[in-house]
C-alpha positions as a LaTeX table, in Angstrom:
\begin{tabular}{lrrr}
\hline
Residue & $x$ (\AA) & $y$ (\AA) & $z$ (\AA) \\
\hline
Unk1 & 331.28 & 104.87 & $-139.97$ \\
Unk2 & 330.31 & 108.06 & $-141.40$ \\
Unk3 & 329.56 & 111.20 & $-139.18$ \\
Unk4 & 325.89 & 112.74 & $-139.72$ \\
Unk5 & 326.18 & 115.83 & $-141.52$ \\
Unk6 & 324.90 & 119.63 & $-139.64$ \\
Unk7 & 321.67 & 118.94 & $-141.74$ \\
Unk8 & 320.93 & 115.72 & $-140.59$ \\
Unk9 & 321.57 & 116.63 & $-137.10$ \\
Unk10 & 319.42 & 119.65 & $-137.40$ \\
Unk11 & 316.45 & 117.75 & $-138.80$ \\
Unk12 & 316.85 & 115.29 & $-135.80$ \\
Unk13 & 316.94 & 117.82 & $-133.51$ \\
Unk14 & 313.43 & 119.78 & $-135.27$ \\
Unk15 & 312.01 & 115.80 & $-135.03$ \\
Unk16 & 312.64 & 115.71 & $-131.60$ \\
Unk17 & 311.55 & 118.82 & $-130.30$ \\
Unk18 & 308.14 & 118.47 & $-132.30$ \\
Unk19 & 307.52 & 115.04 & $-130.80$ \\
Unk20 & 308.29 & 117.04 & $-127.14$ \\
Unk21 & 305.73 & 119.86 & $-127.84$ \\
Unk22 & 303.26 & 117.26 & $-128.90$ \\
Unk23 & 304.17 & 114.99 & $-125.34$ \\
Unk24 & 303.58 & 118.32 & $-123.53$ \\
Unk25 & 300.15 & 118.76 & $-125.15$ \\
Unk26 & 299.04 & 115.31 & $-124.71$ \\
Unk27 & 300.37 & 115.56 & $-120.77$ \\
Unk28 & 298.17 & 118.57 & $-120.41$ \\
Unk29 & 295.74 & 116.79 & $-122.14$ \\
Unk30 & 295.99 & 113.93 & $-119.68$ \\
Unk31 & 295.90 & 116.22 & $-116.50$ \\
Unk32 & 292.94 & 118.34 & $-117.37$ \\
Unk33 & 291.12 & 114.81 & $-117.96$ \\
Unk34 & 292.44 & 113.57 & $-115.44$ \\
Unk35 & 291.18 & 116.89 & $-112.70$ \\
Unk36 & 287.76 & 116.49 & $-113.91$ \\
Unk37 & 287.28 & 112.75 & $-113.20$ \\
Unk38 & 288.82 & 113.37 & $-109.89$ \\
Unk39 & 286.64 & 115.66 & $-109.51$ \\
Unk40 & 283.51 & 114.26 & $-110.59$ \\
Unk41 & 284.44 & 111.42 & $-107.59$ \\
Unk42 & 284.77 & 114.39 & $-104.92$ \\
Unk43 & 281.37 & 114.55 & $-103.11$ \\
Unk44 & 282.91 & 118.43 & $-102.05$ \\
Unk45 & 283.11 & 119.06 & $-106.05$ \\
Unk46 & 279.45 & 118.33 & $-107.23$ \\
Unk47 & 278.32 & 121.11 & $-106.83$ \\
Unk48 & 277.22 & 123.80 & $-109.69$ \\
Unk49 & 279.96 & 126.26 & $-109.88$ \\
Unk50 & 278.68 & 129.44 & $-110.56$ \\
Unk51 & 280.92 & 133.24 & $-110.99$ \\
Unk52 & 278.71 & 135.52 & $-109.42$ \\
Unk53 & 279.95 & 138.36 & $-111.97$ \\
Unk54 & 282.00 & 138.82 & $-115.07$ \\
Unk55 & 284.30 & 141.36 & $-113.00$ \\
Unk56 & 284.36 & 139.85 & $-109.88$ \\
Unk57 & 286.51 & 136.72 & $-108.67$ \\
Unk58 & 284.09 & 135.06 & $-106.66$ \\
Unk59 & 282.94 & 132.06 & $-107.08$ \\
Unk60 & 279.88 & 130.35 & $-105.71$ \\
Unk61 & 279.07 & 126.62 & $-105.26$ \\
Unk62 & 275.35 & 126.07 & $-105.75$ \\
Unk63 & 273.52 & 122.69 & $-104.18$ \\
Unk64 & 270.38 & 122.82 & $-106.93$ \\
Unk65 & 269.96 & 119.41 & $-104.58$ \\
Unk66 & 269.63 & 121.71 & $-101.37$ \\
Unk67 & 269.17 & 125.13 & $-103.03$ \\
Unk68 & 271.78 & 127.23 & $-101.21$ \\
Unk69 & 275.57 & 127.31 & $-101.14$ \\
Unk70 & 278.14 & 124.88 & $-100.88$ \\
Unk71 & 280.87 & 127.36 & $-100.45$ \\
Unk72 & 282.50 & 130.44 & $-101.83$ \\
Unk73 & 285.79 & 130.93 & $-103.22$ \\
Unk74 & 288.55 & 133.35 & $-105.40$ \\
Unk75 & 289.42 & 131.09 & $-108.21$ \\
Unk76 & 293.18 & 130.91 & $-106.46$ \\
Unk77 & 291.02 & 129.27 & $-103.51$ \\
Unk78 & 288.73 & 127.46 & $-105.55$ \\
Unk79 & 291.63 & 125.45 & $-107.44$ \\
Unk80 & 292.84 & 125.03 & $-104.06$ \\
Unk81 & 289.90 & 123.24 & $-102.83$ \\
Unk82 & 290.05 & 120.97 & $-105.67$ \\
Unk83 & 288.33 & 122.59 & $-108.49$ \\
Unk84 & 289.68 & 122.01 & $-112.14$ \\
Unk85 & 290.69 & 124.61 & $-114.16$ \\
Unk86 & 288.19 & 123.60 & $-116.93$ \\
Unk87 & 285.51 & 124.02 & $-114.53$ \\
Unk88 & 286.45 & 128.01 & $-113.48$ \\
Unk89 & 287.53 & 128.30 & $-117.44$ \\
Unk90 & 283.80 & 127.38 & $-117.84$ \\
Unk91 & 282.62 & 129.57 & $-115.41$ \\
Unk92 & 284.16 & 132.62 & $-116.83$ \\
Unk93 & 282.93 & 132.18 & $-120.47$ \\
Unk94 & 279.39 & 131.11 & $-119.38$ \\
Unk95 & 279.12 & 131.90 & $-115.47$ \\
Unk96 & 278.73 & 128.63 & $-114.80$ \\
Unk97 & 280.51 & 125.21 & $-114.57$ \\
Unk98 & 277.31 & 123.24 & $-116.24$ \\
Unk99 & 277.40 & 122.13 & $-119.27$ \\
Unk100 & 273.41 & 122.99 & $-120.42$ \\
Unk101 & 273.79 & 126.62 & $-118.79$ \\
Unk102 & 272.17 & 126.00 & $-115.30$ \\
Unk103 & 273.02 & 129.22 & $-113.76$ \\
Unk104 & 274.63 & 131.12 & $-116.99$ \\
Unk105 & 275.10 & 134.84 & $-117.43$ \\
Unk106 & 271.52 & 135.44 & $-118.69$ \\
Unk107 & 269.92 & 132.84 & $-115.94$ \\
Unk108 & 267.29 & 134.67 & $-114.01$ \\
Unk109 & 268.01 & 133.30 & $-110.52$ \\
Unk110 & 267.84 & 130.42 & $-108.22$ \\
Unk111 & 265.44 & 129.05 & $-105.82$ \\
Unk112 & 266.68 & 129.31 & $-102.21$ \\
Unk113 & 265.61 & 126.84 & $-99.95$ \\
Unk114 & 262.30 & 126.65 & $-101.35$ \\
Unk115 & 261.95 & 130.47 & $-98.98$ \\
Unk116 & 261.70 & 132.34 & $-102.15$ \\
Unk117 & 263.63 & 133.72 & $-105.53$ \\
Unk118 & 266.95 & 134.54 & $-105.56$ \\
Unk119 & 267.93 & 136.99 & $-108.69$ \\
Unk120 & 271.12 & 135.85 & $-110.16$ \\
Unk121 & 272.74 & 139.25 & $-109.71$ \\
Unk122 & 272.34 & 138.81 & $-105.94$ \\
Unk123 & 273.67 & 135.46 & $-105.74$ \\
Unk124 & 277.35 & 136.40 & $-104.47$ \\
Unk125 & 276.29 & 138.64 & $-101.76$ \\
Unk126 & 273.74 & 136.15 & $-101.12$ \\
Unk127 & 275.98 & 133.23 & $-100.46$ \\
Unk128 & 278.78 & 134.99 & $-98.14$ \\
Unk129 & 275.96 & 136.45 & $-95.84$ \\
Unk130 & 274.42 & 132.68 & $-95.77$ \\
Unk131 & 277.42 & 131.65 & $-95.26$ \\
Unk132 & 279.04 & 133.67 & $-93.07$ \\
Unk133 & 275.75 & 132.54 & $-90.95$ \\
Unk134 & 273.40 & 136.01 & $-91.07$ \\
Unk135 & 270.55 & 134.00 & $-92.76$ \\
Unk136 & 268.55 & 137.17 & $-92.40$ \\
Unk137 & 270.64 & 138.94 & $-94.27$ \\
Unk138 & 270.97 & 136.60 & $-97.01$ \\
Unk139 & 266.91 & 136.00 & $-96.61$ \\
Unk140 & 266.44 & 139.50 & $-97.04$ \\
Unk141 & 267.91 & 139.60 & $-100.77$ \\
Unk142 & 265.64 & 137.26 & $-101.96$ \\
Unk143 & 262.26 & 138.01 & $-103.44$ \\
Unk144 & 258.73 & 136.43 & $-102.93$ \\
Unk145 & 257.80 & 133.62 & $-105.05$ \\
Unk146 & 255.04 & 134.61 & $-108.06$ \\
Unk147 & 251.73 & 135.12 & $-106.53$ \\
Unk148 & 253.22 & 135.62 & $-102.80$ \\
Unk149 & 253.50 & 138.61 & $-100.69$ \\
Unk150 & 256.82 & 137.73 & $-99.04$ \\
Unk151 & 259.55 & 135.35 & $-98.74$ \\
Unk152 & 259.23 & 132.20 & $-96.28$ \\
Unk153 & 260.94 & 132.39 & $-92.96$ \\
\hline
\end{tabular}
């Protein structure tokens, strides 16, 4: 029996950490697949997951469904909750989680409730004062709809 020689053992050794950084990738590959199907089953994760500016961390979930906020978050928090990081990743290239740019960087706004316009730019402020529960607050950032003289109550 003949012992392997320094080169042989070093080309094993480059074989088997190649085939580990590959395992690694597909693993990650795996769990970010994995976070998003999870998600996608999470009724608390449907909703459009918007940064409410390129410098801020603050996140917003957006009902389009019910047209106000599901929830605000840090994206520490938001991972927390259950978020994937794809999702935030998303939402800090675009601004938003979606896929076709519902609520993007150059999106003009959001309609609230059906009580009037909300400008994208206000949406973070907007969602902690809804949330927070000063609804007149929040109400009072938002602008009429086009041909009306003030926001619905």
């Amino acid at each position: 029996m003949t012992t392997p020689s320094t080169t042989e053992l070093l080309a094993d050794l480059e074989r088997a950490r190649s085939i580990a950084v590959a395992l690694e990738q597909e693993n990650a590959h795996l769990t970010a697949e994995l976070a998003e199907l999870k998600a996608s089953n999470d009724p608390r994760l449907r909703c459009l997951l918007v940064k409410a500016a390129p410098d801020k961390d603050l996140y917003v979930g957006w009902s389009n469904a019910c047209e106000m906020p599901a929830g605000v978050w840090s994206r520490e928090t938001a991972l927390e909750y259950g978020f994937p990081p794809s999702r935030l990743d998303r939402a800090d290239e675009t601004g938003t989680s979606s896929h076709i740019g519902d609520g993007a960087w150059d999106d003009t706004g959001f309609v609230a409730e059906q009580r009037g316009w909300l400008p994208r730019t206000r949406l973070g402020e907007y969602a902690v004062e809804y949330l927070e529960g000063d609804r007149q607050a929040a109400y009072g950032l938002l602008e009429p709809f086009e041909g009306e003289s003030e926001v619905r109550k």
